[in-house]
N, C-alpha and C positions, 0 to 999 in steps of 0.2 A: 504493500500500500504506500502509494506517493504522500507526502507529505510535505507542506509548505506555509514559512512564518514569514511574515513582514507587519513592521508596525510602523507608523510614518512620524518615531524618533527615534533618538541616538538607544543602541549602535548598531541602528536598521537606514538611520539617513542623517548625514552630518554634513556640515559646511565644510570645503577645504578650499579656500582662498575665494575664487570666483566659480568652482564650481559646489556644486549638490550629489555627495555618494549616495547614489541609492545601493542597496544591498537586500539579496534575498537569499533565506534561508532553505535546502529543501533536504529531506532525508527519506529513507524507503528503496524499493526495489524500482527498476524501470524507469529510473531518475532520466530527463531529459536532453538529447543530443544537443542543444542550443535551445538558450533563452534568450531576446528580447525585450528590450522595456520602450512600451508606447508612449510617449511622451507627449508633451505641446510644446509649440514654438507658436505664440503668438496665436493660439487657436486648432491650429493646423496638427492635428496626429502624426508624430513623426517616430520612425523606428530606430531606434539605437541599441546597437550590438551589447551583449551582457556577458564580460571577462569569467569566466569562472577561476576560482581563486584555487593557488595552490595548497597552502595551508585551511585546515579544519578550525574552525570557531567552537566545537564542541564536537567530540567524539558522534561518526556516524553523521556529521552535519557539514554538507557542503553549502559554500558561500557564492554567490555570481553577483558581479557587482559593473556597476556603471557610473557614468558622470551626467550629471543636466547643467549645459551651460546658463549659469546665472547673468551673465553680460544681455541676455536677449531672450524674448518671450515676455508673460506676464507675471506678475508675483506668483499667484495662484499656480502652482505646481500640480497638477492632474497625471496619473500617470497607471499605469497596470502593467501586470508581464504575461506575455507569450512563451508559452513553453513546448517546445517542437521538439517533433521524432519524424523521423521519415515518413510517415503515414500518418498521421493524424498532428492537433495541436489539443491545449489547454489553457483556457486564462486564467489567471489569480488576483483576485481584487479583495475588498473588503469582506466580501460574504463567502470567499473562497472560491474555489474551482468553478468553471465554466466553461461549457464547449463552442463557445460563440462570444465575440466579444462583446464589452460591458458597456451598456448606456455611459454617458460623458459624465453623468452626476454622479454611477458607480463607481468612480477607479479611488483610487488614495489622491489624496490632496495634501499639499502643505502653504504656508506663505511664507514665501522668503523674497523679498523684506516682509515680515509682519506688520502692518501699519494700525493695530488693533491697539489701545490701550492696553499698556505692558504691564501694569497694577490692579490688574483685574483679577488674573489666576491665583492670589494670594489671600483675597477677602474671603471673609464669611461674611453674607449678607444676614440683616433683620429687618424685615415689615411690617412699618409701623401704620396702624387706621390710629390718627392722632386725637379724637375725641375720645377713644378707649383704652387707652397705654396708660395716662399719666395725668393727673390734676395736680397744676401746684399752688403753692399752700399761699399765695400771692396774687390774687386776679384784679381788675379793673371792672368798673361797672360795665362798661362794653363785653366783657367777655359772658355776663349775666343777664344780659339782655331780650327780652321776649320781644320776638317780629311775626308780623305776618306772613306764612309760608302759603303763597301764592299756589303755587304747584301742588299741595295738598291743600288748600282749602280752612286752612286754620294754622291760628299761633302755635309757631315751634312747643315741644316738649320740654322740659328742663326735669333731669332727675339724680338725685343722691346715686353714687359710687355702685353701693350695693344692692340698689333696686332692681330686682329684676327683667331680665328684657323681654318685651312680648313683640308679637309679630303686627301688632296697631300704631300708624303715624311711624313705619322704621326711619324713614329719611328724615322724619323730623324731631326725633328722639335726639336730646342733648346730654352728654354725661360730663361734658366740662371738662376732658381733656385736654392738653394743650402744648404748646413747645415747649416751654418753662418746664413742665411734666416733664419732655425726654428730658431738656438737659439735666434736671436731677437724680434722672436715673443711669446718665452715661456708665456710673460707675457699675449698676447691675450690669451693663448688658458689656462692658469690660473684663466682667466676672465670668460674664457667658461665653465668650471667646470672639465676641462680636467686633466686625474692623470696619463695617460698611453700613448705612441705613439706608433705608428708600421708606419715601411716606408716601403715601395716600395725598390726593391732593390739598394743598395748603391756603389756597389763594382763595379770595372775596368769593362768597357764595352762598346762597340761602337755605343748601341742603346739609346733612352730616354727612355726606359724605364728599362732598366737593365738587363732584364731576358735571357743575352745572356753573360752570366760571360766572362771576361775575365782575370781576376785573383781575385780570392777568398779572398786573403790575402791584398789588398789594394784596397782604397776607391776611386772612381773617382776623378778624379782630377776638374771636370767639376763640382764637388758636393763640392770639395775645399779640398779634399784627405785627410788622415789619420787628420791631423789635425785637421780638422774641426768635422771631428767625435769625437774626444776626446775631442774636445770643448765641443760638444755639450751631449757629456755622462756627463762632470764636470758641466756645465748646472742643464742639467735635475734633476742629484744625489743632486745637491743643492736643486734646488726647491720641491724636491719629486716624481718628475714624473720618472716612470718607461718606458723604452724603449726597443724595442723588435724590431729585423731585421727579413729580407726575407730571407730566402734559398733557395737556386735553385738550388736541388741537382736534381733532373733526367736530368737533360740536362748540359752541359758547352755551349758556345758560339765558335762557328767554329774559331776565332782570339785565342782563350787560346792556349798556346803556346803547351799544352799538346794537344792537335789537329791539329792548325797551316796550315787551309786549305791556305794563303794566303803567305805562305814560308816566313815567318815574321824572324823566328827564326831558320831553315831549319830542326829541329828534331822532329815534331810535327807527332802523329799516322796519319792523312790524308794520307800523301804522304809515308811514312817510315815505311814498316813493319817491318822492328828491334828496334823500336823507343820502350821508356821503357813505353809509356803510351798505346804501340799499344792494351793492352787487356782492358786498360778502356774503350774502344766502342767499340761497334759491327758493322761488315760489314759483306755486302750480297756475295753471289761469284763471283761477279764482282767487290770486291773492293770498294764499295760503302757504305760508313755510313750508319745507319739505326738513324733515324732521331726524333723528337716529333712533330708529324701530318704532317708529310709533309714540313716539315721547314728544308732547310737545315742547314740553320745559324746555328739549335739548335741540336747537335747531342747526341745520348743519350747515356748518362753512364751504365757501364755494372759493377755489382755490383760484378759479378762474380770473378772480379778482387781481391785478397786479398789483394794487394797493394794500390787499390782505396778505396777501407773498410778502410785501416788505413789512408790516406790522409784525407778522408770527415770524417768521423766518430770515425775511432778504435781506432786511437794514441791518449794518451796523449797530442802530438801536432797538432791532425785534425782540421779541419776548423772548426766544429760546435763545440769546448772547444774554441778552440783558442779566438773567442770572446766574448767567456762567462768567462774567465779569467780577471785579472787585466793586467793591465792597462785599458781595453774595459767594463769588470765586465756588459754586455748586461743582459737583465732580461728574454730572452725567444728566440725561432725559430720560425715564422710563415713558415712552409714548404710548400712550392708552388708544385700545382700538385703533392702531393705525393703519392696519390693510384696510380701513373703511374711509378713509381720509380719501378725497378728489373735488373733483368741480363734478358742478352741474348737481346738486345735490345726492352725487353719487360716487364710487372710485375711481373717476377716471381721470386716467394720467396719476395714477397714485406711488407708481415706483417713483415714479420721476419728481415729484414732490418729498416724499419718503427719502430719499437720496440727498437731497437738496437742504431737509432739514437736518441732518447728519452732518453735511457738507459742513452748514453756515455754523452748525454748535463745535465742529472742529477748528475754523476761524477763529471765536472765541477763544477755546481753551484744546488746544491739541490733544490732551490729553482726556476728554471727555467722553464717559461712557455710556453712549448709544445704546438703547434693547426696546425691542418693542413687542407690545400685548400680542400675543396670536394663540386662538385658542386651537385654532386650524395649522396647519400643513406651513411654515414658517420660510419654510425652503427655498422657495422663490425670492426673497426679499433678502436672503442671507446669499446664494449664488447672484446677485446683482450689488453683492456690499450692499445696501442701502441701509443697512444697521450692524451695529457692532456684534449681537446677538439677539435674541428672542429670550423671553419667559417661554420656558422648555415646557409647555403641558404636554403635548400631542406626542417627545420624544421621553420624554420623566415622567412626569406625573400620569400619565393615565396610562400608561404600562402598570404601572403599579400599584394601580388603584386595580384592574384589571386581575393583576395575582396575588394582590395581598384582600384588599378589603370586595374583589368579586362584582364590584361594579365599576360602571363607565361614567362618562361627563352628562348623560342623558340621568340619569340616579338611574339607569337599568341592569338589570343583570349582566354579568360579565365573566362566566368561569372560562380563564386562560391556564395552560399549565407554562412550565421554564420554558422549555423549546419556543411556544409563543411569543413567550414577555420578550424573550431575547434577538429573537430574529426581528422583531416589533421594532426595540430598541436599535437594534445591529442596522436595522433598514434602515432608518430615520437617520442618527450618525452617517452613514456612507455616502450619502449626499455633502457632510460638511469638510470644510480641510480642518487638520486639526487643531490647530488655534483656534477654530471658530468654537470646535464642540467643547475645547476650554474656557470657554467665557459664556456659555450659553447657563443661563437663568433657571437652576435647577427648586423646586419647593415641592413639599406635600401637598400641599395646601394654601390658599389667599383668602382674600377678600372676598371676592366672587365664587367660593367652593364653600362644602359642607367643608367643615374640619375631618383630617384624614381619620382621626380619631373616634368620632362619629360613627365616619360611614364602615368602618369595623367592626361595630356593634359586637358582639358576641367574640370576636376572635380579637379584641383588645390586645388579647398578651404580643399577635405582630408589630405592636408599634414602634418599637425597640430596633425591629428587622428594616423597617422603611428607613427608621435614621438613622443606621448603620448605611444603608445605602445610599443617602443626603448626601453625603459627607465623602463617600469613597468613588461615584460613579464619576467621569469627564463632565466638566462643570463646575461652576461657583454656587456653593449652596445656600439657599437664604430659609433662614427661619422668620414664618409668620406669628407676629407676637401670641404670647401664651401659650404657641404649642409645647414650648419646653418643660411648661409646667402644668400640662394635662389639662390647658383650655379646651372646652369642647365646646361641640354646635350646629347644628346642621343648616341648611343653605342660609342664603340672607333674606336675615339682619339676625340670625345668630350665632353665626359665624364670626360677629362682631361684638364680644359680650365684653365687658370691663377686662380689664386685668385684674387675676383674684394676685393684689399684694401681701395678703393675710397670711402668713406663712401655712398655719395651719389648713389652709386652701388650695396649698403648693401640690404637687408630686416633687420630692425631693432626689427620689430616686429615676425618676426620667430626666431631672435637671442634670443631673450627675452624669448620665451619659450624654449628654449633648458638651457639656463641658470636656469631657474624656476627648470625642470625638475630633472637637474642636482644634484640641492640641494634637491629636493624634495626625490631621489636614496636616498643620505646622510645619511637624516635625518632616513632612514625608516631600520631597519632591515628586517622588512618584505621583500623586494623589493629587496633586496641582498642574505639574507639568506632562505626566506622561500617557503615552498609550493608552490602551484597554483591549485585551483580548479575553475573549470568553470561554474557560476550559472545559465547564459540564455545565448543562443545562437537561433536565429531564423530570418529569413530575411536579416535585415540591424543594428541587434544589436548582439553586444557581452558584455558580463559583466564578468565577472574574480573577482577570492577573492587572495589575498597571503594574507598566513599563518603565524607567527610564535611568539612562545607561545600563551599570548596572543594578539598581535601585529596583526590588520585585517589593511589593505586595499582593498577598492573595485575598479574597473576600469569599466568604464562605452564607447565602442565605438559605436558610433552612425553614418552610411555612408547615412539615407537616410531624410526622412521627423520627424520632431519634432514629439514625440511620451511619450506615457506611459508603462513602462514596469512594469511588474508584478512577482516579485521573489518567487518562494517557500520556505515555510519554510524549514530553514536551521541550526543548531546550528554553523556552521563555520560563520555566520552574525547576530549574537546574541552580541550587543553590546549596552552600554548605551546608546551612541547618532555615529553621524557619521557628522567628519568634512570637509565639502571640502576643498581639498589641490589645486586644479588646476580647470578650466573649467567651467560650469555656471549651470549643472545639478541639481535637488533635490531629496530626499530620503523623504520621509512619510510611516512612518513603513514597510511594502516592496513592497510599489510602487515608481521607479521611475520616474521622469520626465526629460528626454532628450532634450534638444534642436536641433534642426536639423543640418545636419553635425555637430558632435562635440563628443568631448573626456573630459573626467572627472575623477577626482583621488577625493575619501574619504579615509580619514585616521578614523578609527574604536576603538571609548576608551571607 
């Protein structure tokens, strides 16, 4: 039986000077008269001879190795191998062997140059909904203030800490959280091994949850307004932690004065077709906004506008620089819903706007981290660059939601066995290079989901296995606030429940592993920079290798009864000994031994 490794890192592909070594491993009987590596030069598939090496890299394992001139072509490194006998051929790409070659989006990818923010792969992210994190013990009479919420039909909610949340008036429910709130708690979430935050939108608006702008350029007041934001950026920029806002560019909120269904300000596009904002939305021939899903609160921007281009994005002084400048000096854009962003009250022309807003937030701050919502198939928008990465549902979360907790994004049933979850997963990746799937936006769980923990119901005790896998899969992992400490919920608005501060409210021992975990990322290059190859997958086990140099870790997920697994040989698990870092599992040459429900990390020297 033929066999064959390639990972698209060292020391499978390394820089030497101005070229790229690729290297392939192959071992087995019937091994190949001549290999090939398909490359690109500017697009174009081109074939380049593959040296087979004299020396063995590992007993029984032959090396065949190449150069990709990096003087010429694109960043984006695409590439597969051809393996030829006199009578027949084979290709090797990500999902392995093939007797026909590989769609363009299937080969290995890498970028060299990488022009991806290079302070990405090293965060743990946390998700902050800022009305539910943190009250501080300090407010203004603005931040207590009862208005009338249009869009519901009656004055906001205000309710104590510990009140509980019901499903009546959810958008208008207040709990009085606020920035002041995080920065008082930086030092928890310091404790938690947290380097990065992303909130929930901050800015002027009449809902709790934000996503109904009503002015772009200042910070609710109910959040403790501009100030508190610059508090809490001087904060974070002390401690180190990087911090990234929401954009809620396809829609404004029907109150923005550039709308003004509620004659706030009487020159608002609603009512005034001479109004200078009337070509940022679109109307039907009735005069009627054209809206996002059916909301009218949320009326949508029409990109078509050149004047709205330079407001959100074009100018110098558009919204998405504006706070990625100093005094604000923000570290990124989470773009909300933005494959739905275009003209004409629809997507269209949406790469190219999507592109464009990445572009101008690179302007600003070069160093700016880009990702955007996509509950769907991400992929497209990630092979066009037009983002740094995506929030991973489609390639993370609902894999796993699929074999851990048995349902899908629909709340329907979903029994997957490993071979599933992983080909699911394996598929999704193989479309990206691998810097991309390093930065890609991994979570349990948001705002917009039941809590992972929830929709578990009865087989609770996996929860422990999903953050084992947070933490160790390709990707930056972000924790949604209180899942660390056994917040639960099912969809929204209770998915959005206080933070229980109360110790006695805590789970202490799921705190503990996420801490573990945290350091356990740290410590490990692998786990940030490297690889992923999948060694068994079968029933109710997964096992997983990251690569990098010579740096292995293995991951070991186990959903059902204590069991023994049996790995093949592999030179990617070719190591002196292997030390457990997390969990209670064992390794005996390559059998392992599982405990039932349970997750386990070996570090490989």
């Amino acid at each position: 039986m033929l066999n064959a490794w390639h990972l698209p890192v060292a020391p499978f592909v390394k820089q030497n000077k101005d070229n790229l070594v690729i290297t392939l491993w192959l071992a087995g009987e019937n091994q190949p008269e001549r290999v090939t590596l398909r490359a690109e030069v500017d697009n174009e598939e081109t074939t380049l001879k593959m040296h087979k090496q004299r020396s063995q890299p590992q007993p029984g394992v032959t090396a065949w190795r190449a150069n990709i001139d990096l003087g010429s072509g694109q960043p984006r490194r695409r590439y597969s191998f051809k393996l030829l006998w006199n009578n027949r051929q084979l290709w090797f790409t990500p999902q392995g062997f093939s007797r026909f070659p590989p769609a363009r989006l299937e080969q290995f990818a890498v970028d060299y140059p990488d022009h991806g923010p290079q302070w990405v792969n090293d965060q743990v992210f946390y998700q902050i909904f800022p009305d539910r994190f943190a009250r501080s013990e300090k407010r203004t009479a603005d931040q207590d203030k009862v208005y009338y919420h249009h869009a519901a039909g009656h004055d906001i909610i205000l309710k104590a800490w510990d009140e509980p949340l019901t499903a009546q008036a959810g958008g208008s429910t207040f709990y009085g959280g606020d920035l002041d709130g995080i920065s008082a708690k930086l030092p928890y979430l310091k404790s938690l091994g947290v380097t990065a935050l992303y909130l929930n939108p901050v800015f002027k608006a009449p809902s709790v949850h934000k996503y109904d702008t009503q002015d772009y350029r200042h910070v609710d007041e109910q959040f403790g307004g501009d100030e508190a934001l610059l508090r809490l950026r001087e904060n974070t920029q002390r401690e180190g932690i990087r911090l990234v806002l929401d954009g809620v560019f396809n829609h404004s909120g029907d109150s923005h004065a550039w709308f003004d269904r509620h004659n706030q300000s009487m020159g608002g596009a609603c009512h005034n077709p001479d109004s200078p904002q009337r070509d940022w939305y679109s109307f039907d021939e009735e005069g009627r906004a054209l809206d996002w899903l059916g909301y009218p609160s949320l009326p949508k921007l029409d990109f078509q506008s050149p004047t709205l281009v330079n407001e959100i994005y074009g100018g110098d002084e558009s919204i998405v620089r504006h706070w990625l400048k100093a005094p604000w000096s923000m570290d990124g854009w989470r773009l909300d819903v933005v494959h739905m962003l275009g003209e004409a009250g629809g997507a269209r022309n949406n790469l190219t706007h999507v592109a464009a807003i990445t572009h101008s937030a690179k302007v600003a701050n070069p160093d700016a981290f880009v990702f955007g919502e996509h509950f769907g198939d991400a992929r497209q928008w990630l092979q066009a660059d037009a983002e740094d990465a995506s929030m991973n549902y489609r390639g993370f979360t609902f894999p796993l939601w699929g074999f851990l907790a048995n349902t899908d994004i629909s709340y329907d049933p979903q029994h997957i066995d490993a071979e599933t979850c992983m080909a699911w997963m394996d598929n999704y990746r193989a479309a990206l290079s691998h810097q991309q799937q390093l930065r890609m936006f991994n979570q349990l769980d948001s705002h917009d989901t039941a809590r992972f923990k929830s929709l578990l119901g009865k087989d609770v005790a996996r929860l422990p296995l999903a953050v084992t896998w947070l933490f160790t899969w390709p990707g930056i992992p972000c924790i949604y606030y209180g899942d660390e400490v056994g917040l639960d919920g099912n969809n929204d608005p209770f998915c959005r429940k206080t933070f229980p501060w109360e110790p006695e409210k805590q789970d202490k021992v799921l705190f503990s592993l996420y801490q573990r975990l945290a350091k356990v990322r740290k410590q490990s290059l692998a786990l940030r920079y490297g690889g992923c190859q999948v060694v068994y997958a079968h029933d109710n086990v997964v096992v997983f290798v990251r690569v990098y140099n010579q740096q292995r870790v293995l991951v070991a997920i186990n959903r059902g009864e204590a069991c023994e697994v049996v790995l093949d040989h592999s030179p990617l698990l070719n190591v002196k000994r292997w030390l457990l870092k997390e969990g209670k599992g064992t390794i005996q040459e390559n059998i392992l031994s599982l405990p039932a429900v349970s997750a386990s990390i070996w570090f490989g020297n």
